[in-house]
C-alpha positions as CSV (number, residue, x, y, z in Angstrom):
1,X,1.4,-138.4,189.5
2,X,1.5,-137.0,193.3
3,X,0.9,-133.6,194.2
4,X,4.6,-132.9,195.0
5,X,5.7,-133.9,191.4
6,X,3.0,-131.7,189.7
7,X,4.5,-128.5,191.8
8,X,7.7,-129.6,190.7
9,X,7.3,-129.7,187.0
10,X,5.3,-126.3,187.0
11,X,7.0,-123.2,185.6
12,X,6.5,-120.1,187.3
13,X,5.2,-117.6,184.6
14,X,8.5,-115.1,185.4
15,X,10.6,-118.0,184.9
16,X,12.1,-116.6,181.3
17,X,12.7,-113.1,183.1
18,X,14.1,-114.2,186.1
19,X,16.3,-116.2,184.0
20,X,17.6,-113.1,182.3
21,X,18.4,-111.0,185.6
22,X,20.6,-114.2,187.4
23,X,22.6,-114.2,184.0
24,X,22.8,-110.7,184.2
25,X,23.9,-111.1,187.8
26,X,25.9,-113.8,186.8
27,X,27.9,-111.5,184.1
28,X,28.5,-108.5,186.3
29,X,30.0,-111.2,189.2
30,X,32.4,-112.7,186.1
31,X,33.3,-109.1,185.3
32,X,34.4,-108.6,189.1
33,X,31.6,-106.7,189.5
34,X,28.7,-107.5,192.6
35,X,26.6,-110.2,191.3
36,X,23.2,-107.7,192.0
37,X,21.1,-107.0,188.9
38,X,17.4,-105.9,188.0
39,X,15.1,-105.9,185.2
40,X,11.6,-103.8,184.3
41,X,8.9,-106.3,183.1
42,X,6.2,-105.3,181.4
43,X,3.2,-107.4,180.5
44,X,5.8,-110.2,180.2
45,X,7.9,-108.3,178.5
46,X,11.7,-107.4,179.4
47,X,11.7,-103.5,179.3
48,X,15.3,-103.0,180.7
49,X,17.9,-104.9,183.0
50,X,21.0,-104.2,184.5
51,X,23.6,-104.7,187.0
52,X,25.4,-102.6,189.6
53,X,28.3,-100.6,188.9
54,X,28.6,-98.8,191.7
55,X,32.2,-100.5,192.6
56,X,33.4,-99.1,189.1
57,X,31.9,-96.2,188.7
58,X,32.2,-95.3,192.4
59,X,28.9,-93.5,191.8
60,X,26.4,-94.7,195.2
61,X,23.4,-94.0,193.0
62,X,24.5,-96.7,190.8
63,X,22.7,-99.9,192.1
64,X,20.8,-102.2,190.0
65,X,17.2,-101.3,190.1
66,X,18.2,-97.2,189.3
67,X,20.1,-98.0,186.5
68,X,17.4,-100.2,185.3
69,X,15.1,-97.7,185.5
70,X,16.8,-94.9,184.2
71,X,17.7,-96.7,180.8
72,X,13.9,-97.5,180.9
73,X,13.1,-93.6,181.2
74,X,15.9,-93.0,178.2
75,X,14.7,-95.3,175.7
Protein backbone atom coordinates (compact mmCIF):
# COMPACT_ATOMS: atom_id res chain seq x y z
CA UNK A 1 0.00 0.00 0.00
CA UNK A 2 1.32 3.77 -0.88
CA UNK A 3 1.72 6.30 1.56
CA UNK A 4 -1.27 8.34 0.38
CA UNK A 5 -3.59 5.28 1.00
CA UNK A 6 -2.22 4.65 4.64
CA UNK A 7 -3.18 8.59 5.50
CA UNK A 8 -6.31 7.86 4.09
CA UNK A 9 -7.56 4.92 6.02
CA UNK A 10 -6.14 6.49 9.39
CA UNK A 11 -8.67 7.80 11.92
CA UNK A 12 -7.95 10.77 13.67
CA UNK A 13 -8.28 9.96 17.39
CA UNK A 14 -11.23 12.93 17.86
CA UNK A 15 -12.96 11.31 15.05
CA UNK A 16 -15.99 9.84 17.43
CA UNK A 17 -16.25 13.53 19.05
CA UNK A 18 -16.09 15.44 16.13
CA UNK A 19 -18.68 13.19 14.89
CA UNK A 20 -21.01 14.17 17.70
CA UNK A 21 -20.61 18.09 17.35
CA UNK A 22 -21.35 18.13 13.14
CA UNK A 23 -24.54 16.08 14.15
CA UNK A 24 -25.15 18.43 16.75
CA UNK A 25 -24.60 21.15 14.24
CA UNK A 26 -26.51 19.25 11.88
CA UNK A 27 -29.67 19.21 14.34
CA UNK A 28 -29.71 22.76 15.40
CA UNK A 29 -29.50 23.71 11.20
CA UNK A 30 -32.72 21.12 10.80
CA UNK A 31 -34.36 22.95 13.68
CA UNK A 32 -33.83 26.40 11.78
CA UNK A 33 -31.38 27.12 14.06
CA UNK A 34 -27.36 28.21 12.88
CA UNK A 35 -25.67 25.00 12.18
CA UNK A 36 -22.70 26.23 14.98
CA UNK A 37 -22.18 23.70 17.90
CA UNK A 38 -19.44 22.79 20.51
CA UNK A 39 -18.48 20.04 22.76
CA UNK A 40 -16.06 19.78 26.06
CA UNK A 41 -13.79 16.67 25.69
CA UNK A 42 -12.17 15.24 28.32
CA UNK A 43 -9.63 12.54 28.19
CA UNK A 44 -11.63 11.31 25.23
CA UNK A 45 -14.57 11.73 26.88
CA UNK A 46 -17.70 13.91 25.71
CA UNK A 47 -18.28 16.26 28.84
CA UNK A 48 -20.98 18.50 27.22
CA UNK A 49 -22.06 19.77 23.66
CA UNK A 50 -24.31 22.17 22.33
CA UNK A 51 -25.54 24.31 19.76
CA UNK A 52 -26.33 28.08 19.37
CA UNK A 53 -29.54 29.48 20.31
CA UNK A 54 -28.83 32.76 20.14
CA UNK A 55 -31.50 33.34 17.12
CA UNK A 56 -34.19 31.90 19.55
CA UNK A 57 -33.46 32.99 22.55
CA UNK A 58 -32.27 36.37 21.26
CA UNK A 59 -29.76 36.14 24.11
CA UNK A 60 -25.99 37.37 22.34
CA UNK A 61 -24.33 35.32 25.10
CA UNK A 62 -25.85 32.34 23.71
CA UNK A 63 -23.29 30.85 21.21
CA UNK A 64 -22.14 27.44 21.11
CA UNK A 65 -19.01 27.11 23.12
CA UNK A 66 -20.72 29.22 26.37
CA UNK A 67 -23.49 27.17 26.50
CA UNK A 68 -21.28 24.21 26.32
CA UNK A 69 -19.53 25.34 29.01
CA UNK A 70 -21.97 26.44 31.25
CA UNK A 71 -23.94 23.01 31.25
CA UNK A 72 -20.35 21.67 31.95
CA UNK A 73 -20.06 24.01 35.19
CA UNK A 74 -23.94 22.92 36.14
CA UNK A 75 -23.61 19.30 36.04
Amino acid sequence: MNETADRNEMKHPEERSMRICIDEAKNAAAQGAYALAAFVVVKDKILAVKHTSLHRTFDPTAHAELLASERLLLR
